[in-house]
VOPAGU-2260 file (C-alpha; in pm, 1 decimal, decimal comma):
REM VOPAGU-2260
SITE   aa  ch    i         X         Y         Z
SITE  UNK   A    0   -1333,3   -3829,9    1808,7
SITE  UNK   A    1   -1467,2   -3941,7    1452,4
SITE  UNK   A    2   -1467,6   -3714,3    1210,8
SITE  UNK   A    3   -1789,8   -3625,7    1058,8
SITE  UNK   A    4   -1891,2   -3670,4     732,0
SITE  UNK   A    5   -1912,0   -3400,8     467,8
SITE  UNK   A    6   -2250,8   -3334,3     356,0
SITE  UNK   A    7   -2274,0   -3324,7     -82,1
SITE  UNK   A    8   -2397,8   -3074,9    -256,5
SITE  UNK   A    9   -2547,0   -3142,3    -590,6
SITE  UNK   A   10   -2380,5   -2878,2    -822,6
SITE  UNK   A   11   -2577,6   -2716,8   -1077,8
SITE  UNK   A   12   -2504,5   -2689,2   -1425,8
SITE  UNK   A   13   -2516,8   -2288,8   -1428,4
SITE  UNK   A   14   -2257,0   -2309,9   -1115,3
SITE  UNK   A   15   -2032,1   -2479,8   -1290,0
SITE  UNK   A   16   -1984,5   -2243,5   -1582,0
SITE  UNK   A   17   -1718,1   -1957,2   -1521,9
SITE  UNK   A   18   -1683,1   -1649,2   -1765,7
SITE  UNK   A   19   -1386,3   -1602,6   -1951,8
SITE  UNK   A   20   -1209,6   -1279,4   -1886,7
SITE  UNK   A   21   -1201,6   -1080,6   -2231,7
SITE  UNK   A   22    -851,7   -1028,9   -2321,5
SITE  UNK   A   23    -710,0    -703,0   -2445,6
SITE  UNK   A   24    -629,1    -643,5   -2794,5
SITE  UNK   A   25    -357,7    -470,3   -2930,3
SITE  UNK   A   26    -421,0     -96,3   -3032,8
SITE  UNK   A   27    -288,6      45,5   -3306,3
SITE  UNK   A   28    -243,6     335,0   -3465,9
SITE  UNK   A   29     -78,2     477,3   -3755,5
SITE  UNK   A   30      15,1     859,0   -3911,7
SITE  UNK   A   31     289,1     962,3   -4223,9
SITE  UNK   A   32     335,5     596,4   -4295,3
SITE  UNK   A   33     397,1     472,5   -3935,0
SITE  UNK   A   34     260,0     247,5   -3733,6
SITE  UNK   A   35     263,9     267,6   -3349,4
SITE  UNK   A   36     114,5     -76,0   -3166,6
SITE  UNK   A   37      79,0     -50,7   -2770,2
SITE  UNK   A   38     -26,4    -422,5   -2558,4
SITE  UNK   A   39     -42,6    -411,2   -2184,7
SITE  UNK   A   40      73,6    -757,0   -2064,0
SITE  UNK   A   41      77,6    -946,3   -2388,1
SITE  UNK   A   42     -15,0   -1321,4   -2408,5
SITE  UNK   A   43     138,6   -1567,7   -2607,2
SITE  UNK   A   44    -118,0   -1592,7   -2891,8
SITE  UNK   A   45     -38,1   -1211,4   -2905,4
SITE  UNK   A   46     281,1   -1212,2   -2897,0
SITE  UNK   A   47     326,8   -1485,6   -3176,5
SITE  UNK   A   48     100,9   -1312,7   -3386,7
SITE  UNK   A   49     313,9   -1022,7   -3387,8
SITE  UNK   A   50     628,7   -1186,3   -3445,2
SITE  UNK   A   51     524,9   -1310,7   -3768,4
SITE  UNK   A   52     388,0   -1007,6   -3851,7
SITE  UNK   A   53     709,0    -816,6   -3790,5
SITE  UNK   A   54     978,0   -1086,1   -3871,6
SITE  UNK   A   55    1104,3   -1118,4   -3517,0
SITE  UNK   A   56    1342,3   -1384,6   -3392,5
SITE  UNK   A   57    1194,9   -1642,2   -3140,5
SITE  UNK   A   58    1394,7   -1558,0   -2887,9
SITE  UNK   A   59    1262,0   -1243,0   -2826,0
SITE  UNK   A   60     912,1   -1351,1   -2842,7
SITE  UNK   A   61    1075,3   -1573,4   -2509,3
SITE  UNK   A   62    1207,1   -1236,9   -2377,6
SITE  UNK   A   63     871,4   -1090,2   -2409,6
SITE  UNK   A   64     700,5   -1349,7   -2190,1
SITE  UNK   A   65     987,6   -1363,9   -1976,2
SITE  UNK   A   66     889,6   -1217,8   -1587,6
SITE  UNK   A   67    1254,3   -1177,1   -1510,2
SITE  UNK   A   68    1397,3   -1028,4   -1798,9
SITE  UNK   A   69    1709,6    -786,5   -1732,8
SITE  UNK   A   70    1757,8    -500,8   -1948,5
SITE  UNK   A   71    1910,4    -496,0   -2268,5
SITE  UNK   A   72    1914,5    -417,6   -2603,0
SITE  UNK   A   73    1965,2    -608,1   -2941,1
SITE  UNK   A   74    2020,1    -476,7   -3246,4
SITE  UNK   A   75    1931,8    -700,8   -3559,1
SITE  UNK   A   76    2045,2    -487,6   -3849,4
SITE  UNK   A   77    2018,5    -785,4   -4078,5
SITE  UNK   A   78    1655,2    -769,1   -4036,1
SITE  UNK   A   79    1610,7    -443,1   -3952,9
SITE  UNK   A   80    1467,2    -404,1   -3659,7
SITE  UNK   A   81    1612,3    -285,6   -3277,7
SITE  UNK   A   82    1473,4    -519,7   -2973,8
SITE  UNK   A   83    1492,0    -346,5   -2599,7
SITE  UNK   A   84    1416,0    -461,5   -2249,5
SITE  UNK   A   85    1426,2    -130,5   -1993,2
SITE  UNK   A   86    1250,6    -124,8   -1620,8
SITE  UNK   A   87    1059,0     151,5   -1462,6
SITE  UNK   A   88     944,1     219,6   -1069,6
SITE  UNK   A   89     622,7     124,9   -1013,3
SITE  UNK   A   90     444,6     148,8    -684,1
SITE  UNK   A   91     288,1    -165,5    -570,6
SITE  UNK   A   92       7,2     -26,9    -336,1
SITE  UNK   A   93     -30,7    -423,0    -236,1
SITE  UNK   A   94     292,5    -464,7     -58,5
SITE  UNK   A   95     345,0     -97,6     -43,1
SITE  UNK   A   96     721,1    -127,2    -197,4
SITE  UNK   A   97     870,1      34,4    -526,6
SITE  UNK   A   98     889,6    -288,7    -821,3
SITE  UNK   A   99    1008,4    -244,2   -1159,3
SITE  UNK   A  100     738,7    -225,5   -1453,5
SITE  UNK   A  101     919,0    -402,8   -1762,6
SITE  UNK   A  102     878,4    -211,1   -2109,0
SITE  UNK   A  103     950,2    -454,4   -2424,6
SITE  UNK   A  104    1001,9    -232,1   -2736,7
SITE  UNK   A  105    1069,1    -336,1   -3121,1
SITE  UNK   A  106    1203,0     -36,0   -3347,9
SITE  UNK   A  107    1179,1    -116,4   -3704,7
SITE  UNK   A  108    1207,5     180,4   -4018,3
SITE  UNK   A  109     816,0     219,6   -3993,0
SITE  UNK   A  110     665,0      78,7   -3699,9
SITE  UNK   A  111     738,1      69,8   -3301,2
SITE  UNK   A  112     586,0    -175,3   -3104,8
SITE  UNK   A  113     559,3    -128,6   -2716,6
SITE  UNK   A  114     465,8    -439,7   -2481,4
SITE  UNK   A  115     465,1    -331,6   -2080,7
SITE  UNK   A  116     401,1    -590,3   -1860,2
SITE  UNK   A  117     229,0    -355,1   -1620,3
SITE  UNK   A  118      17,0     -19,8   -1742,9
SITE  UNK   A  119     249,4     214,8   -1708,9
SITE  UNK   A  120      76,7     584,3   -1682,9
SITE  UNK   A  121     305,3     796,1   -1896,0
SITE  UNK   A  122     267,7     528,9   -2175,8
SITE  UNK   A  123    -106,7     538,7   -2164,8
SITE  UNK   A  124    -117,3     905,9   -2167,7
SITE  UNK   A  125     139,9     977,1   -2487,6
SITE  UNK   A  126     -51,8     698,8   -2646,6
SITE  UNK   A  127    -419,6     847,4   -2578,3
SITE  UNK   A  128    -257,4    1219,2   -2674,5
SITE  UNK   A  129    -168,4    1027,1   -2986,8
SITE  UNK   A  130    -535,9     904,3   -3071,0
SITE  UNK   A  131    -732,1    1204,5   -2986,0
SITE  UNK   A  132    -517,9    1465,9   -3140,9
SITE  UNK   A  133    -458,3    1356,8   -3496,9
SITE  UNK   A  134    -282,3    1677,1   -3564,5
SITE  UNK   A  135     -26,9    1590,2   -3274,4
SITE  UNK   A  136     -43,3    1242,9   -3424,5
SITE  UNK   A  137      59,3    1332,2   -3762,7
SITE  UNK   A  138     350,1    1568,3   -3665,5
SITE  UNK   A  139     531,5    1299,0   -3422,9
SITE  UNK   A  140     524,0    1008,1   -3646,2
SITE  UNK   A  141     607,2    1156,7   -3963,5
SITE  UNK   A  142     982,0    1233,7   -3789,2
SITE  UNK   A  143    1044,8     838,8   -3770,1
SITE  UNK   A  144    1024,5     568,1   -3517,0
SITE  UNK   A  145    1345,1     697,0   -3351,3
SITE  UNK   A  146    1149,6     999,8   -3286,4
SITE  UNK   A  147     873,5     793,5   -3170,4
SITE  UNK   A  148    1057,8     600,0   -2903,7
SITE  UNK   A  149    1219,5     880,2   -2815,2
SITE  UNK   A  150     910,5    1044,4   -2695,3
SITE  UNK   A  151     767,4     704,9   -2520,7
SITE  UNK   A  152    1107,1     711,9   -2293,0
SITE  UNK   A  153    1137,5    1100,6   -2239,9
SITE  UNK   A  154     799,4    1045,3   -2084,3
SITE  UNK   A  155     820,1     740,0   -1898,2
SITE  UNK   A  156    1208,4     906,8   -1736,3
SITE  UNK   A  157    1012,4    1229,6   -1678,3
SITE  UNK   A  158     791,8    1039,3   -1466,4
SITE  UNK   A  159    1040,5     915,3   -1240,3
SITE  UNK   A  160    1137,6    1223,3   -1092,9
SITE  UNK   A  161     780,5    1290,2    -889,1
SITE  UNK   A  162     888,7     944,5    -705,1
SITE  UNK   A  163    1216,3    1077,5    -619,1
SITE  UNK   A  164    1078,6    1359,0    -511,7
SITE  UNK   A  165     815,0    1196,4    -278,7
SITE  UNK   A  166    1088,9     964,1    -163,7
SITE  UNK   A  167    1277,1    1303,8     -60,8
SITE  UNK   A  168     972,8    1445,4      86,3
SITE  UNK   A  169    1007,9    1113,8     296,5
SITE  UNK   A  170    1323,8    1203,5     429,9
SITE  UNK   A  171    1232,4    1560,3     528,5
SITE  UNK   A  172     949,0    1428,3     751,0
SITE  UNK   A  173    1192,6    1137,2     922,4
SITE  UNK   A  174    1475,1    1411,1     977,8
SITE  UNK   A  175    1205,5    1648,2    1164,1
SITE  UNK   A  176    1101,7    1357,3    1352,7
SITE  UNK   A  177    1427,1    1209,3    1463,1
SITE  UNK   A  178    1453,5    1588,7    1653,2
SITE  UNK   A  179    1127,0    1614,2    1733,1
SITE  UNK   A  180    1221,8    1302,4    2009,8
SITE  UNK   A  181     988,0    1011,2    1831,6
SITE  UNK   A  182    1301,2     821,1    1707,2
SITE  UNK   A  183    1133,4     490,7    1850,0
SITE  UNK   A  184     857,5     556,5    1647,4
SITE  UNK   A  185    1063,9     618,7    1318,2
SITE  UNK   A  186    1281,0     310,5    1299,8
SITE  UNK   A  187    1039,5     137,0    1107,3
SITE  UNK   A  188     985,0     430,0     878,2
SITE  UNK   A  189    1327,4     471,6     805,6
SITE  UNK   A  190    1357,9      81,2     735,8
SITE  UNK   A  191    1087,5     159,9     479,6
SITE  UNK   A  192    1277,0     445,5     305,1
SITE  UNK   A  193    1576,7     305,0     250,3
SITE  UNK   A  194    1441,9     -45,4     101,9
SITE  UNK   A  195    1263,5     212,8    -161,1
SITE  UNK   A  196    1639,0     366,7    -219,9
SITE  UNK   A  197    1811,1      15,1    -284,3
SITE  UNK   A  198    1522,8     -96,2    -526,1
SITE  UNK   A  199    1549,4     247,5    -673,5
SITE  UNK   A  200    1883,8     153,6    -771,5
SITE  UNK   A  201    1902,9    -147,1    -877,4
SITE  UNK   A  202    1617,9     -77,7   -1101,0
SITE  UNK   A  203    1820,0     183,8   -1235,7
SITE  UNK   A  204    2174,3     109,6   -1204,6
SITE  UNK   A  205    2123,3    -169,6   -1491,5
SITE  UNK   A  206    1990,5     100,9   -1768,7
SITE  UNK   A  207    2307,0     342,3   -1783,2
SITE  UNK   A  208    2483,2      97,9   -1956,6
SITE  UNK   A  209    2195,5     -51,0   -2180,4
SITE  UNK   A  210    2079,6     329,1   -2293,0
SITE  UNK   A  211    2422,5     418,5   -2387,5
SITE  UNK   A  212    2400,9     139,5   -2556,9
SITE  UNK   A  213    2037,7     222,2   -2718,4
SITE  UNK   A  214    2174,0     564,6   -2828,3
SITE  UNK   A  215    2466,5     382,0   -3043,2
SITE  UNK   A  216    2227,8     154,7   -3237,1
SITE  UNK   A  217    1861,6     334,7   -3233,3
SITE  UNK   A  218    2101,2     629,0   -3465,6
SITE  UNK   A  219    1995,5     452,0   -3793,9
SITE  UNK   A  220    1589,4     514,9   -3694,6
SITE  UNK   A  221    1639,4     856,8   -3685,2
SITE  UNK   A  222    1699,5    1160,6   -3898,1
SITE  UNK   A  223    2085,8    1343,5   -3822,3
SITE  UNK   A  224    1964,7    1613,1   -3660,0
SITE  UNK   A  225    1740,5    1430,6   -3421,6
SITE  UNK   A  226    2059,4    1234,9   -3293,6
SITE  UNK   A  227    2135,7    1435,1   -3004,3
SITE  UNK   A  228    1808,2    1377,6   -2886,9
SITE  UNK   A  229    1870,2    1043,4   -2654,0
SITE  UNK   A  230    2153,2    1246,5   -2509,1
SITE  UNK   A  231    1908,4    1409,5   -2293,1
SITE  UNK   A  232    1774,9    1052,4   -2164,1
SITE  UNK   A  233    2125,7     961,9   -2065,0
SITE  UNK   A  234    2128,1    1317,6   -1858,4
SITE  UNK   A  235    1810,2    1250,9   -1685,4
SITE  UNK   A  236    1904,6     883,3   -1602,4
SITE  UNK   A  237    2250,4     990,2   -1467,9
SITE  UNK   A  238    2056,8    1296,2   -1281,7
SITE  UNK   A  239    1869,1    1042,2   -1161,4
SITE  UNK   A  240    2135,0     802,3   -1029,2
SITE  UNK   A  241    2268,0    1113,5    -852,1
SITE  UNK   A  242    1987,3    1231,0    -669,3
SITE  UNK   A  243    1973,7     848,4    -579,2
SITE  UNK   A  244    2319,6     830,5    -445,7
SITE  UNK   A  245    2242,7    1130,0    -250,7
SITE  UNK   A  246    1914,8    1023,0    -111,4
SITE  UNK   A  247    2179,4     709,5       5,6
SITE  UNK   A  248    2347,3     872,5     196,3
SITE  UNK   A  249    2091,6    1066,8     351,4
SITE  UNK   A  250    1954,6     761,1     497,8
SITE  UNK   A  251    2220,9     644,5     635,5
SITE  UNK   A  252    2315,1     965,7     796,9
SITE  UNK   A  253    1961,0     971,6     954,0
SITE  UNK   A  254    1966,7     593,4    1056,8
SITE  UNK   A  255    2308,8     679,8    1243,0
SITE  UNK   A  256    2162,5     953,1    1373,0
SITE  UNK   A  257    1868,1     851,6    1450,2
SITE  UNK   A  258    2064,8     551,1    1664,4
SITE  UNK   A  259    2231,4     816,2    1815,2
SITE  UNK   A  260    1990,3     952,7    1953,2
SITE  UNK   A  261    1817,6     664,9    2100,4
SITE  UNK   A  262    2157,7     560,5    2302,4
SITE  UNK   A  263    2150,1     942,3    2408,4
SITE  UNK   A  264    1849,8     890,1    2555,4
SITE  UNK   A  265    1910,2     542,0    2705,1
SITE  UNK   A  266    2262,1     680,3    2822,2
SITE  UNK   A  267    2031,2     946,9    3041,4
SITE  UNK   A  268    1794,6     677,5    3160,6
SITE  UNK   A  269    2104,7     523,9    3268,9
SITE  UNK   A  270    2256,7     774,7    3451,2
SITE  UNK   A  271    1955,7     834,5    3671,4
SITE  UNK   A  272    1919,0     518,0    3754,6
SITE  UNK   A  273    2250,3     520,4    3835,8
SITE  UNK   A  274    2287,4     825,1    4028,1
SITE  UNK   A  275    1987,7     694,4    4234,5
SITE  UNK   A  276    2177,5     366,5    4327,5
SITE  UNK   A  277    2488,3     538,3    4444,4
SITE  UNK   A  278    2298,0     779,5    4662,2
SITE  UNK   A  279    2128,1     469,0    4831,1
SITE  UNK   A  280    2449,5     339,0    4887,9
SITE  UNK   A  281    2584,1     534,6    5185,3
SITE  UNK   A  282    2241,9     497,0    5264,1
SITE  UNK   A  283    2199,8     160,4    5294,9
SITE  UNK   A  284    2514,8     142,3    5452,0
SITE  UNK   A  285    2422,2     403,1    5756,0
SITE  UNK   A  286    2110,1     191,5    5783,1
SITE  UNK   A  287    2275,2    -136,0    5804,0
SITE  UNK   A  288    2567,8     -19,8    6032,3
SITE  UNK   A  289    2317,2     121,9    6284,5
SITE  UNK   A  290    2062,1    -173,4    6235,1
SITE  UNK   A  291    2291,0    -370,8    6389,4
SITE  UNK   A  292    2166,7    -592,6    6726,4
SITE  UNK   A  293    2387,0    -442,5    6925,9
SITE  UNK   A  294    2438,9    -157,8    7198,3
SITE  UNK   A  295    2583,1     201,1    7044,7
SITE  UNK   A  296    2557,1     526,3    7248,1
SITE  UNK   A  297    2199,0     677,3    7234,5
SITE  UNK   A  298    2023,0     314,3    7159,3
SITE  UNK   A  299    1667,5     390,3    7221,4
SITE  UNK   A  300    1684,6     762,9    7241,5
SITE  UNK   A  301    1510,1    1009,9    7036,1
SITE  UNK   A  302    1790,6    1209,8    6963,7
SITE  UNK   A  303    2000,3     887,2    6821,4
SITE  UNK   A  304    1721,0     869,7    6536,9
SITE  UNK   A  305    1684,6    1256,4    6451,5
SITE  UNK   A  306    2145,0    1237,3    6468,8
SITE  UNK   A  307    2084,8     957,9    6254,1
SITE  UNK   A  308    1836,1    1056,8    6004,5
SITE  UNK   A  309    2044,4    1405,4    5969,7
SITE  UNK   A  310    2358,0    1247,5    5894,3
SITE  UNK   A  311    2170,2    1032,1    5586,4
SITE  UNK   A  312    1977,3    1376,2    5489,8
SITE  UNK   A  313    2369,3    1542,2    5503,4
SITE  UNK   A  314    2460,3    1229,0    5289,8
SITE  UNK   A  315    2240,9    1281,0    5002,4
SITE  UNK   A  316    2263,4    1680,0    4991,3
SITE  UNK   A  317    2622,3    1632,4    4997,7
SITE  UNK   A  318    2662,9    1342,6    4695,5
SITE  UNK   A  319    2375,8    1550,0    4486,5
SITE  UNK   A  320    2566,8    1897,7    4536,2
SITE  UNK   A  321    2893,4    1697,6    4407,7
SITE  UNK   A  322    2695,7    1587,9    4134,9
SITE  UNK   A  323    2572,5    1861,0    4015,8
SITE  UNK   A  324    2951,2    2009,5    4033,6
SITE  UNK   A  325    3066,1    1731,9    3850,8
SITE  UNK   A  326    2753,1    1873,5    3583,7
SITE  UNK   A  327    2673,0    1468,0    3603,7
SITE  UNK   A  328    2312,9    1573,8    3662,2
């Protein structure tokens, strides 16, 4: 059959023009003589223009970009400034699964530039606080940049924790339903669970290492007695790692569990079935033996049937009372 020809369309002029999406600009603010700049997703114009503003190496501008950047940190004391890569959970309602949200941070004496690749909640609301409340403002910035960053991660760790915690919630609900009897039903939901858990961790597995390594080299952006203060992010990502290790093996103890029951239950179905079969044995048997075409005493009387059908009725009390002894039913 010939294919038919495609009818064209004149297109109009006004169809053919598309609007250009406004891109964001970078805000900025600045309090005691620093300077805090914040950039959701961050083009390359943008991020070029800030490099020369700043001084920073190309490479990082690269890392910036970069959608598969691990974390890390790089110090570049020679020109003063402190470059860091660290991931965050972020629910992606699309695919409904946990993905990390990338933070990009530059440190420098008086400025601290952040560069998410995703908007990140905690972020948005320290930096809002930060603009509406000029008092607030004034008192966080004028302890330093350290300071400053210190703040941006307490917050974005902090927020970590109310995941965790609906991830445990999670786990409460598939425990009461794995002994409620719907562990068909929960396979899938335990599936979903413990994909969270792995990209939990290897979201945060990465960032022990690089904040220990962040608390050795951010010390020169902050004031001696504020030193102590990344110690606590290293306790709440090591808090974190532990709930995650115990949230582990939760899962796997309800999976097991879980698949323990189901065989339970499929062991029963089993057993009926085959207690069934071996009482229809001696019944089949009796049935057969007598079905025979031949002559036995009492063929074609009535009390040859009711013998009959008494010794099959003796048969199955008999093999269910042994049964039952045995406590197989």
């Amino acid at each position: 059959m010939p294919s038919l020809p495609r009818i064209r369309r004149p297109r109009t002029r006004d169809s053919a023009i598309v609007a250009a999406r406004p891109q964001a600009t970078p805000a900025e603010l600045t309090a005691a003589g620093l300077t805090w700049i914040h950039l959701n997703t961050p083009t390359h114009a943008q991020a070029q223009a800030l490099a020369e503003r700043f001084g920073w190496h190309p490479l990082d501008v690269e890392d910036v970009l970069s959608k598969r950047q691990r974390p890390k940190v790089d110090d570049y004391a020679d020109d003063g400034y402190l470059f860091g890569v660290l991931h965050f959970p972020v629910y992606d309602r699309s695919i409904q699964r946990l993905n990390a949200g990338e933070v990009d941070f530059f440190v420098g004496p008086d400025y601290i530039v952040t560069l998410p690749n995703v908007q990140l909640r905690p972020l948005e609301a320290l930096f809002r606080r930060c603009e509406e409340d000029e008092t607030y403002r004034e008192q966080l910035f004028s302890k330093g940049s350290g300071r400053l960053l210190y703040e941006v991660l307490d917050d974005l760790f902090d927020y970590c924790f109310p995941i965790l915690d609906k991830i445990g919630h999670k786990l409460d609900a598939l425990e009461d339903d794995v002994f409620e009897g719907r562990s068909n039903e929960v396979v899938r939901d335990i599936s979903n669970v413990k994909q969270e858990i792995i990209s939990y961790r290897k979201i945060v597995k990465p960032e022990r290492t690089t904040l220990r390594l962040l608390d050795r080299h951010v010390g020169r952006f902050l004031p001696e007695e504020l030193e102590i203060y990344f110690d606590d992010i290293i306790d709440a990502t090591e808090r974190i790692w532990d709930i995650l290790d115990n949230y582990k093996e939760v899962v796997e103890a309800l999976e097991s569990t879980n698949e323990s029951v189901i065989q339970h239950r499929q062991n029963d179905v089993l057993r009926i079935l085959t207690v069934f079969s071996v009482i229809l044995l001696p019944l089949t048997l009796i049935t057969g033996f007598f079905g025979m075409n031949v002559q036995f005493p009492g063929f074609g009387t009535v009390w040859a049937f009711w013998t009959i059908f008494g010794t099959m009725a003796a048969a199955v009390v008999s093999m269910l009372a042994f049964f039952r002894y045995k406590n197989w039913l």
